[in-house]
N, C-alpha and C positions, 0 to 999 in steps of 0.2 A: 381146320388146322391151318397156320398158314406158315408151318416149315422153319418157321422159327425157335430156337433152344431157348429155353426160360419165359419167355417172352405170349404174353396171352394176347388173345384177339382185342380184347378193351385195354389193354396198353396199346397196342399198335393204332388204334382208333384217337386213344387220346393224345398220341404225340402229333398223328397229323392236324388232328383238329388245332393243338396249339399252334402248329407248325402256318395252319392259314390264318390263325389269331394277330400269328406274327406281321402276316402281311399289312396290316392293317395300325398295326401298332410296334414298331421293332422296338419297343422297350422291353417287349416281353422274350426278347430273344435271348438271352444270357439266360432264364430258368430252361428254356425250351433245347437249348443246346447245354445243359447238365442234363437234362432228359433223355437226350439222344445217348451222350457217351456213356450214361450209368446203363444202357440195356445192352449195351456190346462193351460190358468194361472196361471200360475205360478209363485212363489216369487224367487227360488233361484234353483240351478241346475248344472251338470257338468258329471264329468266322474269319478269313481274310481275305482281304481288300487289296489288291495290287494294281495299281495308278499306273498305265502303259504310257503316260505322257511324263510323270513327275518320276518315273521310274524311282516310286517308291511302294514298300510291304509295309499293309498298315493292320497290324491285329485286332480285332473288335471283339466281345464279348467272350475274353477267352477266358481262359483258367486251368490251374493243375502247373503253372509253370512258371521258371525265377523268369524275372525282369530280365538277366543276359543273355539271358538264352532265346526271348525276344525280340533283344538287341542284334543280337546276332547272326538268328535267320533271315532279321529281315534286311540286314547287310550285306547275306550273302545269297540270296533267296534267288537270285537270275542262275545261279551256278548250281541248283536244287536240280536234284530228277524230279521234282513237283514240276517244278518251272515249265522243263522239256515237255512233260508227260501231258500238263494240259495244254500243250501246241498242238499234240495228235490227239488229242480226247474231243471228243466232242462235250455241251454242255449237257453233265448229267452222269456223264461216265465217272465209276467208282474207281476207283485207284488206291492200291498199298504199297509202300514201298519195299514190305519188303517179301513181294509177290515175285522180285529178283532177285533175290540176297546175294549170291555171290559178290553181283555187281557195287548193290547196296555195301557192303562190310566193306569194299575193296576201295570203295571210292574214299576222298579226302572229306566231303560233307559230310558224311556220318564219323569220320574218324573226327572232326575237328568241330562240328556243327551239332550232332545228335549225341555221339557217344558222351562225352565228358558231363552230359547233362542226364544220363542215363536212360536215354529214349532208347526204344528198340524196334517201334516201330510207328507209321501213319497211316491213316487211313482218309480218303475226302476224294470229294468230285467237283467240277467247275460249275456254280449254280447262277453265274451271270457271266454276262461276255458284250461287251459293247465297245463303241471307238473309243474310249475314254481308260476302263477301267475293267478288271475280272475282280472276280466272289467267290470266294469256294468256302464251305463248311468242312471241316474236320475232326478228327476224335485220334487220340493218340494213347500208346502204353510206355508206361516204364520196364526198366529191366527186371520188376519185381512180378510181371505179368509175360506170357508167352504173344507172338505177334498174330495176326489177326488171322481167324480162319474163315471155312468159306461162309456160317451159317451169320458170323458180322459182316461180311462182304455183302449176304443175300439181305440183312436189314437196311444197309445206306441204301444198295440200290431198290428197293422197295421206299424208299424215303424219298432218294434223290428228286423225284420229279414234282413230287409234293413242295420240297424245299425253291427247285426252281421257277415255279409255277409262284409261289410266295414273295421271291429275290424279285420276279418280270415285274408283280404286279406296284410294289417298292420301289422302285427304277423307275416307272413311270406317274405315280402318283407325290404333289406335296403333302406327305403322308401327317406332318403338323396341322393341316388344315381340316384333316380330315375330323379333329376333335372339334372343330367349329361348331356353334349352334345353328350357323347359317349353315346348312349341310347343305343346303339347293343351290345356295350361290357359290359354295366351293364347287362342288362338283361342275357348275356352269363355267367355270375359269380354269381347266383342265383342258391341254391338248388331245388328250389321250378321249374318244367316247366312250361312253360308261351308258349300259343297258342294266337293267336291272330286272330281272324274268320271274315270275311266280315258279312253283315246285313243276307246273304243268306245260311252262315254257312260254307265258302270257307276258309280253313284256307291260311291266306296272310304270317305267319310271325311262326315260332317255334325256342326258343333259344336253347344251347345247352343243357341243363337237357331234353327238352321235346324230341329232336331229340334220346337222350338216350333212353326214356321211350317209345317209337316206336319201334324203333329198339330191343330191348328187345321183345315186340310184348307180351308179358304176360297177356296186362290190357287195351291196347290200341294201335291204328292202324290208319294209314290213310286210306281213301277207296274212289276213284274217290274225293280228295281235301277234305273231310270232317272227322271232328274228330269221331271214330267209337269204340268205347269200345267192346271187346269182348264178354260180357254179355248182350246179346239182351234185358235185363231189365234197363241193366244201360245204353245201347245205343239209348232207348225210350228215356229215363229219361234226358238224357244231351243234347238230338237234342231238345225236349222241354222246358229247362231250356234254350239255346241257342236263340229258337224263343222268350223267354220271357224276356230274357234279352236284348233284342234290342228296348222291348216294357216298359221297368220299370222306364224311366221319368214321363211315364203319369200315375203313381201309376196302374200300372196292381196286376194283385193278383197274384203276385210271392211271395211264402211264404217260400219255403226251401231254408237254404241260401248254402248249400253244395249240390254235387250227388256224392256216393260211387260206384267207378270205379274197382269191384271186378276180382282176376283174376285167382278165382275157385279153390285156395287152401289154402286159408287162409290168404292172402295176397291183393294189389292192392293198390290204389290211394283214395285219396278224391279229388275234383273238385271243386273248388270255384269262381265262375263268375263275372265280373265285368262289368255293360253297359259303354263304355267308347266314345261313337257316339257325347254326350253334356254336356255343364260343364268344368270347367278349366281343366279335366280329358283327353277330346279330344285335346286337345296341348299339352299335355305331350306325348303323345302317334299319334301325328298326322303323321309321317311321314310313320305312316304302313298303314294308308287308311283304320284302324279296325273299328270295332262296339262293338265287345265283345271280353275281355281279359279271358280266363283261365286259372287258377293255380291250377296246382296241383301237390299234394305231398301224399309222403309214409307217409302215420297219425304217429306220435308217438304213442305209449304204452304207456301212463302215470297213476300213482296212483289215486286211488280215491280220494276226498276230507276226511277229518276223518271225521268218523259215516255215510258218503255216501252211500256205499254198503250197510251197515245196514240199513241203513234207505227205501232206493229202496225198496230193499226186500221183509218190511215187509210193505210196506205202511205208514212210519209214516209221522205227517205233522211235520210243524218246531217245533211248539210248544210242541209237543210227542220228536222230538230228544233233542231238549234243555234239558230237563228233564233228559234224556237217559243218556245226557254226563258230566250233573251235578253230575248225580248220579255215573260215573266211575270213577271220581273222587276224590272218597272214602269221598260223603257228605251226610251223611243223611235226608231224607224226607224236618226237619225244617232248615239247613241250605243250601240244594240247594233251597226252597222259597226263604230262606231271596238274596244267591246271582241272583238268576232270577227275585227278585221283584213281585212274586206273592205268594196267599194265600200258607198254606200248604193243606186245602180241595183242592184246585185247583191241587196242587204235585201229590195229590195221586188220583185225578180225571184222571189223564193223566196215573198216573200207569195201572191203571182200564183196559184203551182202550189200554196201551202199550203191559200189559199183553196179555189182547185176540188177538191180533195181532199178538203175537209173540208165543203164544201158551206157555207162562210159566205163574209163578203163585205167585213166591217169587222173589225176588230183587237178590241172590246170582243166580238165573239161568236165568235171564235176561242178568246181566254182565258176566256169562261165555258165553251164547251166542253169547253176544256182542264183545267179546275179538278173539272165534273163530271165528267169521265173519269181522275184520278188518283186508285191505288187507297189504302186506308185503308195506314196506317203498319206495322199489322201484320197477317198472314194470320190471315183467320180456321181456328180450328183444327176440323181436323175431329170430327164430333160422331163418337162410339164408340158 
């Protein structure tokens, strides 16, 4: 059983399996995400894209929904408790809106953003995160449906990691090239290393980055054919994620969608799996006789989100940062309510718990707080 309402074990099988078809090919994402929403019914649903440099919301294979109301969210999408929520989410974390209703009904976004279009509620989690841009998949109801309960929460997040594991390996690959005849010479013009491992963990296939990041010998090694990380924690961790990845059509409980491949000086790899055995994914990749593709790469150093770091920190939830960043703003108490859409008792209800959190006591040491704890505009990069 796997604690799902309606929902059979070869359904759950076969949405992940699309779900890493996608990786490979995101044309197939629009049938794959009507997949998802029709098992937690759902009215409308898709993928978005939000550009932290062009500070723009760009909807990708959505549907269930008018054009204005597209227009709209993605107009106002910084002033969303989405927005907030995945500052303190990490990637992966399920999220519904209206898991707060009070708050949700009370605010101006739903009064002015949701309701008139007759949503009632969202559901989604952040399934990418980099200096550039976030991704998150969603699935949303109309007012003709009740909002989401826990046994659709316990499906995204059963999904979630599958999803992000799909978005990592997408982000790093020219995923156009990947339809090439020349498969050896794309794969050899990849930053990213790409191993490619028999069912039993025999690596069959390494292009040229991975043969680099060998031969370097820093973070990773071959040893009697199998891939063998230096760090005997991370070389548990990847031989097990390798057996689990050969097992992740039949929804096995693979939940981490990375393994950090450290190489004891501050330095190393991230590892990102792909089961590639079944699924249109095993023809693209058929001619190396693989089961599991990994990828991996030296992570960037990228900036936090703003009020991110702040927020970690001190604990806050979205609805405490919202507040936070209304208020740096330079708007007092009654006009960050009015632009947040909630009371002003409610404003200073959140002070309340922002203050003890953060251990000040007055709004001027809060924002100096908050100012010395926002990190510089761009990561520093690592010294070589």
């Amino acid at each position: 059983m796997n604690g799902l309402e309606g929902i059979t074990a070869q359904q759950l099988s076969d949405v992940i399996g699309s779900v890493y078809d996608c990786a490979l090919d995101p044309a197939l994402w629009p049938a794959t995400c009507r997949t998802i929403a029709n098992l937690c019914a759902s009215t409308g649903g898709g993928i978005c894209v939000h550009d932290l440099k062009q500070v723009q919301n760009d909807q990708l294979f959505v549907f269930g929904y008018q054009p204005e109301f597209l227009e709209k969210l993605g107009s106002r999408f910084s002033e969303s408790p989405m927005a907030t929520a995945d500052v303190v989410s990490n990637v992966g974390d399920v999220n519904s809106l209206a898991a707060e209703p009070r708050q949700l009904y009370e605010s101006r976004f739903y009064r002015e953003v949701l309701e008139p279009y007759g949503l009632t509620d969202m559901m989604w989690f952040p399934a990418l995160r980099n200096g550039g841009r976030t991704a998150s998949l969603h699935a949303s109801r109309s007012d003709q449906r009740p909002c989401y309960q826990q046994h659709d929460v316990r499906l995204f997040k059963l999904l979630s990691p599958h999803v992000c594991r799909a978005f990592a390996i997408s982000d790093a690959l020219d995923i156009r090239a990947l339809r090439s005849e020349m498969l050896e010479k794309t794969l050899d013009g990849l930053a990213a290393g790409v191993y490619l491992t028999a069912s039993d963990g025999h690596v069959v296939y390494m292009n040229a980055a991975a043969e680099r990041q060998v031969r370097a010998g820093r973070s990773i090694r071959v040893a009697q054919n199998r891939l063998s990380p230096i760090d005997p924690v991370a070389r548990a961790a990847l031989a097990k994620s390798i057996d689990a990845a050969t097992r992740a059509d039949v929804a096995s409980p693979w939940s981490e969608h990375s393994v950090a491949i450290p190489d004891g000086v501050g330095g190393g790899y991230v590892a990102t799996l792909l089961p590639i055995e079944n699924g249109q994914r095993s023809g693209i990749l058929a001619p190396f006789a693989a089961s599991v593709a990994v990828f991996m790469q030296d992570p960037i150093k990228v900036p936090l989100m703003p009020g991110e770091a702040f927020a970690r920190l001190h604990g806050l939830t979205g609805a405490e940062l919202r507040v936070v960043l209304a208020l740096s703003q330079g708007l007092g108490g009654m006009e960050s309510a009015e632009m947040l859409g909630i009371s002003e008792p409610t404003v200073r209800t959140h002070l309340q718990r922002i203050y003890a959190k953060t251990g000040t006591s007055r709004q001027a040491d809060l924002l100096s707080l908050l100012h010395r704890s926002t990190p510089p505009v761009r990561a520093a990069e690592r010294v070589q």
